[in-house]
C-alpha positions as a printed NumPy array, in Angstrom:
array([[ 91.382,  -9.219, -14.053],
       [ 88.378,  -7.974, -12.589],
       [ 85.836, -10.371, -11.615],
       [ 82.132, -11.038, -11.762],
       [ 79.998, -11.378,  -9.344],
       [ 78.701, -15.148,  -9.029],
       [ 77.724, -15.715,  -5.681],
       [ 75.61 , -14.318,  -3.224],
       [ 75.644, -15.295,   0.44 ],
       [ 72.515, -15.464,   2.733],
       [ 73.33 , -14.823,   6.453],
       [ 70.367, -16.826,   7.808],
       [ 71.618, -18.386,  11.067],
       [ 69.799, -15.988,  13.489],
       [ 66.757, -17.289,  16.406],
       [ 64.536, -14.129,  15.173],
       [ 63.764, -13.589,  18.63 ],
       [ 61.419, -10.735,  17.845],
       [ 58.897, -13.219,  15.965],
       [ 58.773, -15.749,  18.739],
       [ 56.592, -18.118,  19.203],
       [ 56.369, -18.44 ,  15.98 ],
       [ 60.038, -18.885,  14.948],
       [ 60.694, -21.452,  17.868],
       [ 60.635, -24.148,  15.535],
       [ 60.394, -22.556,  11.833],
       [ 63.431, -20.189,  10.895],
       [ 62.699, -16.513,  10.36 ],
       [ 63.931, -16.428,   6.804],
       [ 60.715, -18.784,   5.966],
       [ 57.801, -16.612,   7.533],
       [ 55.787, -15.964,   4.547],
       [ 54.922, -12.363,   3.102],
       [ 51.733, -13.266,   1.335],
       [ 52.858, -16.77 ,  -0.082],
       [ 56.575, -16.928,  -0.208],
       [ 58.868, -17.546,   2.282],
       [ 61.33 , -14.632,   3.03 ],
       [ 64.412, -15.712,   1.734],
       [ 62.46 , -16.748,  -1.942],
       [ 62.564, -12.982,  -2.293],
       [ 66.231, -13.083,  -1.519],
       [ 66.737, -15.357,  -4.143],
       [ 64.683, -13.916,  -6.751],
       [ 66.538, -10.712,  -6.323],
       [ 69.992, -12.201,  -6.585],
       [ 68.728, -14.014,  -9.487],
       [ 67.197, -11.093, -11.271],
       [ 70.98 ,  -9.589, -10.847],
       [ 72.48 , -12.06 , -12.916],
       [ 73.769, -14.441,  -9.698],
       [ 72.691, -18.316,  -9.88 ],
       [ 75.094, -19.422,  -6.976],
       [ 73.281, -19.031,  -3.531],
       [ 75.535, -20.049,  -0.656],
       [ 73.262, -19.949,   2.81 ],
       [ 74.996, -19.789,   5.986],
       [ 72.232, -21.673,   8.166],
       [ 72.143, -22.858,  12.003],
       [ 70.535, -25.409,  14.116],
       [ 66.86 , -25.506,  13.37 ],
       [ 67.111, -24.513,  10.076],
       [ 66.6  , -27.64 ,   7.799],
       [ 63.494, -26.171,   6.367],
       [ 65.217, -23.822,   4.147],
       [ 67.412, -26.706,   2.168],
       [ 63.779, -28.321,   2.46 ],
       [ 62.357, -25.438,   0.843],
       [ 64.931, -25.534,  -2.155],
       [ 64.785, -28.93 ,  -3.047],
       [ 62.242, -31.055,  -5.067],
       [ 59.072, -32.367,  -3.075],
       [ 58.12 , -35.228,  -4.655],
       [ 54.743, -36.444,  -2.368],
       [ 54.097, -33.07 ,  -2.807],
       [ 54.346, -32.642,  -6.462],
       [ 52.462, -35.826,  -7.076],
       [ 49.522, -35.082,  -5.213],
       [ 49.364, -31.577,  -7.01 ],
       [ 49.941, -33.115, -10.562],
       [ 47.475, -32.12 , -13.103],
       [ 45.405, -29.494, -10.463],
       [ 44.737, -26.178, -10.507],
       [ 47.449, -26.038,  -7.55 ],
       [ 49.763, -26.987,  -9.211],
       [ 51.049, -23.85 , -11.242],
       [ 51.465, -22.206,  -7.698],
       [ 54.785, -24.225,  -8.101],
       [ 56.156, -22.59 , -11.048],
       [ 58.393, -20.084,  -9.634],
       [ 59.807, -22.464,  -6.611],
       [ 60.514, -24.954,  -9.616],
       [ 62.676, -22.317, -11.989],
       [ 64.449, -21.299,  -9.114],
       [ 65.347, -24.891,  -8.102],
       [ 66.057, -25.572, -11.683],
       [ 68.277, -22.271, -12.489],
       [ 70.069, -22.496,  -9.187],
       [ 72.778, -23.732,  -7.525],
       [ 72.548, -24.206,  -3.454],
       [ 75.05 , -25.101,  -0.927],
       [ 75.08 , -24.46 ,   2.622],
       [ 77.517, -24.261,   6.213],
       [ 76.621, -23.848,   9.751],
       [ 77.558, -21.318,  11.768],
       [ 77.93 , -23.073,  15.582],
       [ 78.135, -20.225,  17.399],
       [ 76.201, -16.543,  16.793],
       [ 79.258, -14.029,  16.953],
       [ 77.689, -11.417,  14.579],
       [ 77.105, -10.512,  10.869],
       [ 80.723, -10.522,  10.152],
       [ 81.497, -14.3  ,  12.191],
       [ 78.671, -15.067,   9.742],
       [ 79.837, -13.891,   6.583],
       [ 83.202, -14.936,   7.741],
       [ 81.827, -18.892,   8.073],
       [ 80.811, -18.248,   4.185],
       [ 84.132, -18.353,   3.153],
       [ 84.353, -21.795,   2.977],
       [ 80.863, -21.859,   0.168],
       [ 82.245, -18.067,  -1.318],
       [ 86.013, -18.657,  -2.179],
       [ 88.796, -15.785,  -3.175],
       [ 86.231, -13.912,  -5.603],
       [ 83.937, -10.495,  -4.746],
       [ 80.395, -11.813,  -3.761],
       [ 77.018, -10.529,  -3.029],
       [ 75.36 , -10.324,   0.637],
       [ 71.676, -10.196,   1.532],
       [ 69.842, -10.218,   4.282],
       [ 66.279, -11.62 ,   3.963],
       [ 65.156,  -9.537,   6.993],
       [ 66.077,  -6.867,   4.566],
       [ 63.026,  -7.09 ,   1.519],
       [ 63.357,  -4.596,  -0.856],
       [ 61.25 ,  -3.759,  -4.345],
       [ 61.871,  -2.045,  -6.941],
       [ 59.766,  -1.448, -10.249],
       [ 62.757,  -2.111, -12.55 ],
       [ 66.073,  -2.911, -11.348],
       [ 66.503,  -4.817,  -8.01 ],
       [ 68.776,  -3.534,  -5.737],
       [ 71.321,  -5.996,  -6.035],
       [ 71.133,  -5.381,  -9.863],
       [ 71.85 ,  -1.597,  -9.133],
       [ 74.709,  -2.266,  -6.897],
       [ 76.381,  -4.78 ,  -9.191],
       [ 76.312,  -2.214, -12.23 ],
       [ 78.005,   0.002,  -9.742],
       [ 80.493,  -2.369,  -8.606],
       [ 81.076,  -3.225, -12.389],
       [ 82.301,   0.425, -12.788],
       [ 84.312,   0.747,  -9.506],
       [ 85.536,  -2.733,  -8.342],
       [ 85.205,  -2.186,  -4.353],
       [ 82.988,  -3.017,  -1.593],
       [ 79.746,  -1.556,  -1.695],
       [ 76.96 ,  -0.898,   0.591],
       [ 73.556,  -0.404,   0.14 ],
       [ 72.324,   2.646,   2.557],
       [ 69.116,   4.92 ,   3.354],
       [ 68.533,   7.975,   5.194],
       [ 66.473,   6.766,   8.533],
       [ 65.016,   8.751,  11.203],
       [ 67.773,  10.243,  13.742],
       [ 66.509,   8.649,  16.679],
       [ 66.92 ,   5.256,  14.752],
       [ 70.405,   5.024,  14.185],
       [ 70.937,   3.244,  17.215],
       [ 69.779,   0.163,  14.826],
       [ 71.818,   0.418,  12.743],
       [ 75.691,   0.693,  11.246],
       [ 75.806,   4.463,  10.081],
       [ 78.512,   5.575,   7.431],
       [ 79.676,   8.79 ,   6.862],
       [ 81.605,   9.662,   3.797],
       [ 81.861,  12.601,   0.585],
       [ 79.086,  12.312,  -2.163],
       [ 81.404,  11.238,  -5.312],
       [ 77.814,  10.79 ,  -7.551],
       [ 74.293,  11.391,  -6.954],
       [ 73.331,   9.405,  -4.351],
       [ 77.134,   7.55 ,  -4.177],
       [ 79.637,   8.079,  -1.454],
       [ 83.168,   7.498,  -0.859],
       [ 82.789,   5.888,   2.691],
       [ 85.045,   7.379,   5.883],
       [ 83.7  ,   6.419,   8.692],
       [ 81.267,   3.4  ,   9.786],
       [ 80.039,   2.839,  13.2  ],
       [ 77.783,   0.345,  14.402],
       [ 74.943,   1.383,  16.398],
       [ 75.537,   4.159,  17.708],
       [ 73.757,   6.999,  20.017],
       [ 71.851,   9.516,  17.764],
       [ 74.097,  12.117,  19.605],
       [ 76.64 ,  10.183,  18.378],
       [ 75.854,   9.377,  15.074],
       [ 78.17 ,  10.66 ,  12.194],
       [ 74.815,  10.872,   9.685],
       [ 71.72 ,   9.548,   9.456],
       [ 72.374,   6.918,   6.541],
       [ 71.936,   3.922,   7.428],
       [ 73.246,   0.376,   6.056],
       [ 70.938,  -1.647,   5.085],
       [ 70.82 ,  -5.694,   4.507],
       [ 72.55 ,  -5.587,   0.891],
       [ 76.143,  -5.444,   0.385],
       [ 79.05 ,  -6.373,  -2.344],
       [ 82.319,  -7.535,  -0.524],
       [ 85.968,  -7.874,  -1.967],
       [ 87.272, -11.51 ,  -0.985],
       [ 90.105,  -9.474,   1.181],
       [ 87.323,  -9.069,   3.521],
       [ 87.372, -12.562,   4.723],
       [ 91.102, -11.956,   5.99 ],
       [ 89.984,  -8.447,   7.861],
       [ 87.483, -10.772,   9.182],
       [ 89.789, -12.756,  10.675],
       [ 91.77 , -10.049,  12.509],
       [ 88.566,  -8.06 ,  13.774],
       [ 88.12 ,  -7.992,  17.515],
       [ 84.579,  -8.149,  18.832],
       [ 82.815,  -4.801,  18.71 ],
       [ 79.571,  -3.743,  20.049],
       [ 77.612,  -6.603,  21.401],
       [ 80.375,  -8.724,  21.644],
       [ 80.417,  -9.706,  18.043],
       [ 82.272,  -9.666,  15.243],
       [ 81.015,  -6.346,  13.325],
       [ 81.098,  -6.417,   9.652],
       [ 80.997,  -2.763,   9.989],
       [ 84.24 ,  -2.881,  11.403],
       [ 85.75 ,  -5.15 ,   8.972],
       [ 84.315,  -2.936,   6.052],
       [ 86.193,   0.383,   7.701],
       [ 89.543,  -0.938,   7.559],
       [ 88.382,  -1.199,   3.557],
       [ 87.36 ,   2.095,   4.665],
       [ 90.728,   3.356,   5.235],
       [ 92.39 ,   2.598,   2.057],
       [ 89.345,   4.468,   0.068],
       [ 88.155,   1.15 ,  -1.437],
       [ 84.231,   1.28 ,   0.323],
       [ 81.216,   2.826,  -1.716],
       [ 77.971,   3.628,   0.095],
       [ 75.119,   3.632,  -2.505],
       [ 71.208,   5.168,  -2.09 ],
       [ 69.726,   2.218,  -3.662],
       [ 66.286,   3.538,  -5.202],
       [ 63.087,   1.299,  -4.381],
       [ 61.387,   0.197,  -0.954],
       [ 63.092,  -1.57 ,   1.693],
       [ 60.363,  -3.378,   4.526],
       [ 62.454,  -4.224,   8.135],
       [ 61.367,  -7.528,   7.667],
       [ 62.982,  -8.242,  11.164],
       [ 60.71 ,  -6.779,  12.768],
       [ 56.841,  -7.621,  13.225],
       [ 55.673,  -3.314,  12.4  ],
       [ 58.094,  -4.263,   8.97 ],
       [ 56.337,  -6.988,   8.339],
       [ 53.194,  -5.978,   8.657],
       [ 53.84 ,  -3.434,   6.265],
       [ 55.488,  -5.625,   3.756],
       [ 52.717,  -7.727,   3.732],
       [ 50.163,  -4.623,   2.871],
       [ 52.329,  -3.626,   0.239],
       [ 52.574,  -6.856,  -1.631],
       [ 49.2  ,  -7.588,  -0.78 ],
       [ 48.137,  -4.459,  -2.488],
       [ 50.536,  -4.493,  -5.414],
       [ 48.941,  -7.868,  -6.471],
       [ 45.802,  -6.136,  -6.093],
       [ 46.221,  -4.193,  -8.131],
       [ 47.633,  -5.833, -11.433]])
């Protein structure tokens, strides 16, 4: 029996080193684009897709996100009855529509040691992955809403990919693989980070991703790769191998949130979108 997807996991252990000072003492995932935190955009997306269990792999340092998903009741009392107090409403439905639960990861070995400390919130079922670094828009369907349709057809690990500048792939896990659709490919190769001169393509993975529960044992048996960490890249070729990975050119706008250019831009964007209505 095939199943549905139900869950969706948020990575969100990281320092986010590349914001500091300001994420000394606040965690990345809650720097605000406009007025929402990061990983409220996360969460809006999964939801849109149909997924109402969020399981959020957090660290040390990071109690402001169950914070932020959880009533506020001094809060909520001293906003009762103002005009403030519809700027609420979508915090509230998500609280309301969703169910949170959350691990620790002690140590940071990676995206894959990370999505590997999930297990214990995710279970034997196929699940969701986002990154909130990751923010992505899209006029109708999200991109987790796209990929799940896909996944509904083919019932594999999928991830989400765009083309990025050559001298870029050095950020990023690169795939390689034989269009099978417009804009779908059968993955054969993945490798993570690597030289432009190296680089199999120029299509890059990006922060969204639907992973079989045999990942979890892959996981388990994955040496560290570049870095020193466990590589989810490397996990996902050995899915690779067998012909069971899709790579899919999601269609919207994806902002590098992990980055301060990124989020810069992300902010201009929504800023100017809301503008606009």
């Amino acid at each position: 029996m095939n199943q549905k997807i139900r869950k969706c996991l948020f990575p969100a252990a990281g320092y986010g080193t590349r914001f500091l000072p300001a994420t000394k003492a606040t965690p990345k995932e809650m720097l605000p684009v406009l007025t929402k935190p990061l990983i409220q955009y996360g969460v809006e997306e999964a939801l849109s897709a149909g997924i109402d269990t969020m399981a959020i792999v957090t660290g040390r340092g990071k109690r402001a996100i169950e914070d932020h998903f959880d009533r506020s009741y001094e809060l909520e009392h001293q906003i009762d009855g103002t005009s403030k107090e519809t700027l609420m409403d979508e915090i509230r439905t998500i609280i309301k529509t969703c169910t949170f639960s959350y691990t620790r990861q002690i140590e940071m070995k990676g995206l894959g040691h990370a999505i590997l400390t999930g297990e214990t919130l995710i279970g034997q079922e196929p699940f969701a992955v986002i990154l909130a670094d990751d923010l992505c828009d899209n006029e109708h369907d999200g991109v987790l809403a796209q990929m799940i349709e896909l996944y509904e057809k083919h019932h594999c690990s999928i991830v989400a990919i765009e083309e990025v500048p050559n001298e870029d792939t050095h950020k990023y896990g690169v795939i390689a693989g034989e269009e099978i659709e417009a804009g779908l490919y059968r993955v054969s190769d993945m490798v993570e980070k690597p030289d432009p001169k190296d680089a199999p393509t120029n299509m890059a993975i990006i922060g969204r991703y639907i992973l079989t529960p045999d990942i979890f044992e892959i996981l388990k048996m994955t040496r560290p790769g570049k870095g020193g960490e466990i590589q989810i890249t490397d996990a996902l070729l050995e899915q690779a191998k067998q012909g069971n990975v899709l790579a899919y050119k999601f269609q919207g706008q994806r902002f590098d949130c992990g980055s301060v250019d990124g989020f810069v831009s992300a902010t201009n964007y929504f800023y100017n979108k809301l503008t606009e209505k």
